[in-house]
C-alpha positions in Angstrom: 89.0 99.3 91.7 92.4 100.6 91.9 94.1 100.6 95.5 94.7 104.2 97.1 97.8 105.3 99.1 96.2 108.2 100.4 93.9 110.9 100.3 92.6 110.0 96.9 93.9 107.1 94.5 98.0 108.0 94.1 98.7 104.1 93.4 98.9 104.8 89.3 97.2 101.5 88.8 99.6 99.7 90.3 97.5 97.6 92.1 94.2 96.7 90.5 92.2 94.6 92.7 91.0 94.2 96.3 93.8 95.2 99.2 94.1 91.7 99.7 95.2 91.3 96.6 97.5 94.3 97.6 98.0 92.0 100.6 99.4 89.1 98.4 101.1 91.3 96.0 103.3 92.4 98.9 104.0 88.7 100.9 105.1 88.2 96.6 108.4 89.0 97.4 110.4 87.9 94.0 108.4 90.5 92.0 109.2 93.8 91.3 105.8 95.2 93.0 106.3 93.6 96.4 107.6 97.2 98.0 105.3 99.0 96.8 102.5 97.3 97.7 103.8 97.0 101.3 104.7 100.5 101.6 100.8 101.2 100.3 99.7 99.1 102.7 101.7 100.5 105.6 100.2 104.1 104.2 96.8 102.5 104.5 96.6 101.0 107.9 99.9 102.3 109.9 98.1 104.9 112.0 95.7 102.1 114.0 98.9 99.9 114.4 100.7 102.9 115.9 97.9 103.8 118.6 97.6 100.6 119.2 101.5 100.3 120.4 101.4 103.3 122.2 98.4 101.8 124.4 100.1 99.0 125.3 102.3 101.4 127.3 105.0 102.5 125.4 106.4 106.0 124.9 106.0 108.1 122.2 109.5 107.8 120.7 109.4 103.8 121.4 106.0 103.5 119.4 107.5 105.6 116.6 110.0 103.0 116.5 108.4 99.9 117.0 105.8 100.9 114.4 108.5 101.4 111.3 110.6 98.3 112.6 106.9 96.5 112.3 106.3 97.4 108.9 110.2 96.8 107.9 109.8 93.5 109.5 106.5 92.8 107.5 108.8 92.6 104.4 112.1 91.8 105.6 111.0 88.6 106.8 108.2 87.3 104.9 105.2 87.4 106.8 103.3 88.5 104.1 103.5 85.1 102.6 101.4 83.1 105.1 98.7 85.9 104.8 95.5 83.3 103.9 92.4 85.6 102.4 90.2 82.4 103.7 91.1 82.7 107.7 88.9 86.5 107.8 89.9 90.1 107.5 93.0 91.9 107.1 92.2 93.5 110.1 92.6 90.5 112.4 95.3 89.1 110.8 97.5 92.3 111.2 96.8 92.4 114.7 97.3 88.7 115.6 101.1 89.5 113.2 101.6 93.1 115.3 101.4 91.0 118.6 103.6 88.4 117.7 106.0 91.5 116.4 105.6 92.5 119.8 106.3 89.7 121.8 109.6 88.9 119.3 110.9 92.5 120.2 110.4 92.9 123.9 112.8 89.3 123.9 115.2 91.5 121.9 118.1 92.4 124.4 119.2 95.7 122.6 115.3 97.2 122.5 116.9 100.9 122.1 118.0 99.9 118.0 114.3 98.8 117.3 114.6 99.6 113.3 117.8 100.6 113.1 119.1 100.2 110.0 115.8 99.3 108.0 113.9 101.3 105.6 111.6 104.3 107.0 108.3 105.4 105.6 107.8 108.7 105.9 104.5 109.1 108.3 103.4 111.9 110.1 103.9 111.1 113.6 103.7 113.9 114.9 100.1 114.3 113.5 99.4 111.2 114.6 100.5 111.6 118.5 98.1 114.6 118.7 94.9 112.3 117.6 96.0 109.5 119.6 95.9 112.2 122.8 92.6 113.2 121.7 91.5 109.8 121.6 93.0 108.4 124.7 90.7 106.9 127.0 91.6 104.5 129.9 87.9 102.8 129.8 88.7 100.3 126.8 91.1 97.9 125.9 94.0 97.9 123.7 92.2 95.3 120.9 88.8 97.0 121.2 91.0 100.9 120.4 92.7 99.6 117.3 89.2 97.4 116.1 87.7 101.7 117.0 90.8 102.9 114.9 90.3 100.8 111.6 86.8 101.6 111.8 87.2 105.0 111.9 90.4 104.8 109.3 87.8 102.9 106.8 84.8 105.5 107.2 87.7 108.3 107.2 88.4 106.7 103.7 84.7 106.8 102.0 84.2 110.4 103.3 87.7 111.3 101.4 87.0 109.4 98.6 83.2 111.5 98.2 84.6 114.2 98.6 87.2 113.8 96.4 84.6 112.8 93.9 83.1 116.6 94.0 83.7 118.0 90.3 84.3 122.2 90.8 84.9 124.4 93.7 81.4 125.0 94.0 80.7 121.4 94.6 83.6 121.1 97.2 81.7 123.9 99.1 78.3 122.2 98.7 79.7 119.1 99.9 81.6 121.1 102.8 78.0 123.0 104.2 76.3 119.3 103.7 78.7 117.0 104.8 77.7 117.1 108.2 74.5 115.6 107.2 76.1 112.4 106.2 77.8 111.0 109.8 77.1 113.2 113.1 74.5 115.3 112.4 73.5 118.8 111.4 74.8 120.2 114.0 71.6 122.4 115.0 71.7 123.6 111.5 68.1 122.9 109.5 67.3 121.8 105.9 65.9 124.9 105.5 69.1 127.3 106.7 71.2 125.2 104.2 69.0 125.6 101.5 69.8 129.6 101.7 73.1 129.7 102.1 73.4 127.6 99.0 70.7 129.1 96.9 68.7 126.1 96.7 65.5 124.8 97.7 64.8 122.4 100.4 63.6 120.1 98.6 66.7 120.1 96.7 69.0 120.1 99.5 67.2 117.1 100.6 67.4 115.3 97.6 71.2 115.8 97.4 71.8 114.8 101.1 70.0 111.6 100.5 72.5 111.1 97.3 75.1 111.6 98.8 74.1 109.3 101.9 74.1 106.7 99.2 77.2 107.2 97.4 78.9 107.0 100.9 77.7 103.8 102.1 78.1 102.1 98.1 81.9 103.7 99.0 82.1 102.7 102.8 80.6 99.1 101.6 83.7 98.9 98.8 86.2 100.0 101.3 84.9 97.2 103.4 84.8 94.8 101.0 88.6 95.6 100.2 89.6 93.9 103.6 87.5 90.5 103.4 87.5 87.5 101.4 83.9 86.5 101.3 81.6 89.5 100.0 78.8 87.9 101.8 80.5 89.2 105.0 80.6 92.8 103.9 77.2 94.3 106.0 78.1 91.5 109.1 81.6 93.4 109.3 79.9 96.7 108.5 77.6 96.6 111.5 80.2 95.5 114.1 82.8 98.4 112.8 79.7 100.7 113.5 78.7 99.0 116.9 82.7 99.3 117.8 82.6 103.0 116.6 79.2 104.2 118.7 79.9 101.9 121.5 
């Protein structure tokens, strides 16, 4: 399975495997591949980090900061290299990295050239300050946000990716009026109302929600999969991004 970059695979092929393998790639730092496969990972994963800086108190022009100077310091110095697929999920060890990063840079004397200097991915910050407002709450911790965040960023991934697997613009519209099937509901609307507005029968509506139910957890399970090492863990992590979600 090629690793994606965005909304949809943009890689080219690049990278071929797992995202730990993208992981590796990038902590490779003598081959040619090793910025790119940071910079996809940064792409993947960077909105999480940022909301998780920005609720451990710091403004929204200091997060912006220390979240580029985080990924610049990811490849500057190496850290990649001690990235071990056999010690869990990507998603712990980018935390326990971010709050080391964190530590190192509050000891820094001149804090107001945070990333000056380094290379800048372009992220929409912008966008992102506007979700992390809509998300704020002051009822859970800083870990247990950015554990809600890459939940959310993986099931965010599998509903793109199903979408993206619709064929014509009348499938895009049929996934559109169905879509709210899959994760929160119908939102009052019944089987039956769906089935006229897209000139099919009940039954069929049915039958194509419960396909499509299927292709997104197969595509949530591989998205999954992408952060561990052992396969075996896939529906353990599965079930605790979910509790973390709904809780």
């Amino acid at each position: 399975m090629a690793a994606e970059t965005g909304s949809g695979d943009q890689s080219g092929g690049l990278f071929s495997t797992t995202k730990w393998s993208l992981v590796l790639a990038a902590g490779d730092t003598v081959a040619p591949s090793s910025r790119e496969a940071l910079a996809a990972l940064c792409r993947l994963y960077w909105y999480p980090v940022y909301a998780l800086i920005r609720h451990l108190g710091n403004d929204r022009d200091s997060s912006k900061d220390l979240a580029q100077g985080f990924f610049a310091y990811l490849l500057e110095n190496q850290t990649l290299k001690i990235a071990d697929p056999e010690r869990g999920s990507f998603r712990s060890f980018l935390k326990a990295v971010l709050y080391n990063y964190l530590r190192h840079e509050r000891r820094r004397e001149q804090a107001q050239k945070r990333g000056g200097g380094r290379p800048r991915l372009d992220l929409d910050f912008e966008g992102a300050e506007a979700r992390y407002r809509s998300e704020l709450s002051h009822d859970e911790t800083p870990d247990k946000l950015f554990e809600k965040r890459w939940a959310q960023t993986l099931l965010t991934r599998a509903f793109e990716r199903l979408g993206n697997e619709t064929a014509d613009e009348s499938d895009h519209q049929r996934f559109r009026v169905l879509a709210p099937f899959l994760t929160e509901g119908s939102q009052g609307r019944s089987y039956a109302d769906v089935a006229v507005e897209l000139a099919m029968t009940e039954g069929a509506v049915k039958a194509t929600v419960h396909r499509m139910r299927k292709r997104y957890g197969q595509l949530l399970r591989a998205e999954v999969a992408q952060t561990l090492a052992d396969p075996d863990q896939v529906e353990k992590e599965i079930r605790y991004l979910f509790s973390i979600v709904t809780a």
